[in-house]
Structures are given as C-alpha cells and as structure tokens.
C-alpha positions in Angstrom: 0.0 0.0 0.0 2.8 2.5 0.7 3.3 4.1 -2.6 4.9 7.6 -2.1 7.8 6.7 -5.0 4.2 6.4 -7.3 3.1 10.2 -6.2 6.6 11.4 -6.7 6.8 9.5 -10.1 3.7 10.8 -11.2 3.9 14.3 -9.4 6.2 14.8 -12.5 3.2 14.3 -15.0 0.5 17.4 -15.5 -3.0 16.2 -14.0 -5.2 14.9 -15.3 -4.2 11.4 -15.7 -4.8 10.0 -18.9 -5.0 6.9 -21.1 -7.0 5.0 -18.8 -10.1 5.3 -17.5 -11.6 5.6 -13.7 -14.7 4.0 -13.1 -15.9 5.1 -10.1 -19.1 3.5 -8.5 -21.7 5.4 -6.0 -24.6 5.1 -4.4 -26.6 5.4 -1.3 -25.4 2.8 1.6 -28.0 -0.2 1.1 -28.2 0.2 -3.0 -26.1 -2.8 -3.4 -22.6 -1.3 -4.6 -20.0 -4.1 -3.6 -22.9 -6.6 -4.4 -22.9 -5.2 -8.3 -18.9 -4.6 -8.2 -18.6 -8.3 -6.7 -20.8 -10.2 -9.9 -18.7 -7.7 -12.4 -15.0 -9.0 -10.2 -16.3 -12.7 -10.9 -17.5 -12.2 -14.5 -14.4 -10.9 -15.6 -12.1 -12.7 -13.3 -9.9 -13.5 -16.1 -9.8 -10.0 -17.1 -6.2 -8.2 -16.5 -7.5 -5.0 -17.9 -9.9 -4.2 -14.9 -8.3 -3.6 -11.3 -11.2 -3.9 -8.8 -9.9 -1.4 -6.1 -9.1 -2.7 -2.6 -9.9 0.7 -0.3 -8.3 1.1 2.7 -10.5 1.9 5.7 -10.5 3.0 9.6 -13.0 -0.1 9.9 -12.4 -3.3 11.2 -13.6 -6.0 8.3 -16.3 -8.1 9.0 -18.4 -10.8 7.3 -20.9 -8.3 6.5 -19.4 -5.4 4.9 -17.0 -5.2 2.0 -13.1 -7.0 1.7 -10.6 -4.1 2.9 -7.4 -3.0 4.1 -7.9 -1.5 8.0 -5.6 1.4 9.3 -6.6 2.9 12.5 -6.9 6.5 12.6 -3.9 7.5 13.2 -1.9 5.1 11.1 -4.2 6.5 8.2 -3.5 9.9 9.1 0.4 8.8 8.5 -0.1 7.1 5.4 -2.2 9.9 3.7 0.5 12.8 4.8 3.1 10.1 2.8 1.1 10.3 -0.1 0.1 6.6 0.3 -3.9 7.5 -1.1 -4.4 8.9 -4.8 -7.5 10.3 -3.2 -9.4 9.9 0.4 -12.0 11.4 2.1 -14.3 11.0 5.7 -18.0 9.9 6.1 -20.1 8.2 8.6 -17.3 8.9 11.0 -14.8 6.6 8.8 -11.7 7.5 6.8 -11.5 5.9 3.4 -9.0 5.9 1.0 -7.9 4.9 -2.5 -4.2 3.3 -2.6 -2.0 6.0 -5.0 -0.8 2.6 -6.8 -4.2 3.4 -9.0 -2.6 6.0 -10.4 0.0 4.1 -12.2 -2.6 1.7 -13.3 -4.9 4.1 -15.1 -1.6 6.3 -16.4 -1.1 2.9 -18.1 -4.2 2.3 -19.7 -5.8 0.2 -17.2 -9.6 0.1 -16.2 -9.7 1.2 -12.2 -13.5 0.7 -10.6 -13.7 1.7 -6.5 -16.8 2.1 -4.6 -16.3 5.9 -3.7 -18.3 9.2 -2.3 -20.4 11.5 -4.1 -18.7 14.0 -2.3 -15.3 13.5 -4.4 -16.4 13.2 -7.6 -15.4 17.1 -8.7 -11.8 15.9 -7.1 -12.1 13.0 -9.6 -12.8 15.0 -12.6 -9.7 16.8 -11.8 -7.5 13.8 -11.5 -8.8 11.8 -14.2 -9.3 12.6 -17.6 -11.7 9.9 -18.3 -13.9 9.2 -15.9 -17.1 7.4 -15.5 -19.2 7.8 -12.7 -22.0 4.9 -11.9 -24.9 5.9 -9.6 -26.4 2.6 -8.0 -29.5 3.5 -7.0 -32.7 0.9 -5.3 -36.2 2.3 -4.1 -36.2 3.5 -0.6 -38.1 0.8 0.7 -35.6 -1.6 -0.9 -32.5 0.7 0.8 -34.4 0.8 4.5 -35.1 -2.8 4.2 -31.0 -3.6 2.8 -29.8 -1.2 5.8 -32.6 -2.9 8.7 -30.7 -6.3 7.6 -27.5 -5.0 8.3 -27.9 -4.4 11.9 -24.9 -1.9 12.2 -27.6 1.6 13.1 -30.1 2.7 14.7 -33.6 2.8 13.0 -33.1 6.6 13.4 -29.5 6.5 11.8 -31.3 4.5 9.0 -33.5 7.2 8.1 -30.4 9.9 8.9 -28.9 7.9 5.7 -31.9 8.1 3.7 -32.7 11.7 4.2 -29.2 12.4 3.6 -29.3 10.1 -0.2 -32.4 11.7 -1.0 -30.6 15.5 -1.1 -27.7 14.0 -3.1 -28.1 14.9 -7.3 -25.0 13.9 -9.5 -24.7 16.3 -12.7 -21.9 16.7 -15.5 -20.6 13.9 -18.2 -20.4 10.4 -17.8 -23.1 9.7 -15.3 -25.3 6.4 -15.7 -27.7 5.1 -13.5 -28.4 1.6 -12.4 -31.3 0.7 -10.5 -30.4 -2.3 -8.2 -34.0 -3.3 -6.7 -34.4 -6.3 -8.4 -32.3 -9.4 -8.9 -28.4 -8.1 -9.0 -27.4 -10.0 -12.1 -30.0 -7.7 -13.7 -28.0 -4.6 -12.1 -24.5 -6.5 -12.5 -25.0 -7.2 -16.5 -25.9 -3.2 -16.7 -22.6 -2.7 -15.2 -20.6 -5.0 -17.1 -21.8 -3.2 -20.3 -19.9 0.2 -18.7 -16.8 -1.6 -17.4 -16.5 -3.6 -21.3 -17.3 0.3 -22.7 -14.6 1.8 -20.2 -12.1 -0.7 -21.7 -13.0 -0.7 -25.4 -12.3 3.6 -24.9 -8.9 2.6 -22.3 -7.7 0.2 -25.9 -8.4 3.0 -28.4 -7.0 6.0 -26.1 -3.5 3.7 -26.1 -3.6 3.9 -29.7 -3.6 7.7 -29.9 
C-alpha cells in the first residue's frame, strides 16, 4: 500500500491522468454497490485490464461489509501525509481511502472501478481525464429494508442515511444510472456493459 515513489513519479506528469479510465461507483449505503462490483469481479475474473480497487479503511472488516485493508486513525492519518492514497475522504465517521498505486494503473491504460463518495467526484474529474461515474440506486423501501438487515444503526440513523441520499443529485458527463431493486445480475449485466465500454475507450486511447 505504501506508494509515495508512485506520487513522486507521477507528481512529474500534468493532471489529469490519462489513457486510462476511472470508473468510479456510487450510491446510497443499502443500494447494493460491492454486491454489483462483486458479480462484475467474478464475471471478468480472467480479465487483466480491470483492477477492482481494494480501499483502505478506519473499519475493522467483518463478514458483513466489504473485503478491505484497515488502518486505525492514526496510522491512516500517516499514510495519507506520505502520499500513500491517490485520493481519500471522511463519512459516517470513517476515513476511506484509495491506494496511489491506482494512479500508475490508469496512467497505463488500465480500467480502475472503487466504490467511492459523491462528495469526491469534482476531485475526480480533476485527477482523471476519463472518468465514469455509476450511480447505484434501489427504491427506498428496498435501501431501509437492505440497511434494517444489516444491523450496524439505529432505525433513526437509518433514516439519517436516507434523508441524507435523498438530497444527493450527481450532474456533468459520464453519469449512468443503475437501478439495483431487483435481482443483481440484472443490475451486475448493466454494469458490465460500462466496465466492457470503459475498456474498449482505455484500448483506443493507447492507440492515440
């Protein structure tokens, strides 16, 4: 994960990164995010132009939420000031970040997908030059059902994170929308059609 050399490397290179193309995947918690990343990871397991993005978290892992590296605070608080994260950000009372090596990846014309914020997506757009953002929505009784079954809030925190989704609007290029209330290989075959799109562009932008 420690990757300062990559930021240094790159730091030489004018922003935005090119060639390759971030995919990055949002959503309100409950829409089924890592469930739709997870049937897209075994679909193309065989696939070496995709990197499926392990984040790195200040939250213990657990049966029940997503595979990730854990840093306590302040270990994370380290690693960010030695440019170990390409880009990280706070919510829900959690750091998250994205390891810099994803840099190098889409600087070499690799596909890069990470479950990320709304709240960084401008930051993205600066970053990357071609980026595509996936919204993973679900009806809201789908979501408060999804987040009851998790067990991890209150039934007020629940509706907190509901009230909170329902403000969110995502604008600009390179937006699409995948509802995620039925059966996920519905939602996961939707997705695969952006991830084969983001690599068919990634193969024609190494030819330029």
């Amino acid at each position: 994960m420690v990757s300062a050399s990559i930021e240094r490397e790159l730091s030489a290179a004018a922003f935005p990164i090119r060639d390759g193309v971030f995919v990055a995947v949002v959503g309100p918690s409950g829409a089924g995010k890592d469930t739709v990343i997870g049937y897209a990871r075994a679909l193309f397991a065989d696939e070496n132009r995709l990197e499926f993005v392990r984040r790195v978290i200040t939250r213990p892992s657990d049966t029940t939420s997503e595979d990730h590296d854990t840093l306590a605070d302040a270990a994370f608080v380290e690693a960010e000031a030695d440019g170990a994260f390409a880009i990280s950000w706070e919510a829900h009372g959690l750091r998250y970040g994205i390891p810099a090596e994803v840099d190098w990846s889409v600087a070499n014309g690799r596909v890069a997908i990470a479950n990320v914020s709304r709240a960084i997506i401008p930051a993205l757009r600066d970053r990357y030059a071609n980026l595509a953002v996936v919204e993973i929505t679900a009806s809201p009784e789908i979501l408060a059902e999804r987040l009851a079954m998790r067990g991890r809030e209150s039934r007020g925190e629940v509706l907190a994170r509901l009230a909170r989704s329902a403000n969110v609007a995502l604008s600009g290029p390179g937006v699409t929308s995948i509802d995620n209330s039925g059966p996920r290989e519905a939602a996961g075959e939707r997705f695969a059609d952006v991830l084969r799109k983001a690599m068919a562009f990634s193969d024609m932008s190494g030819l330029i």
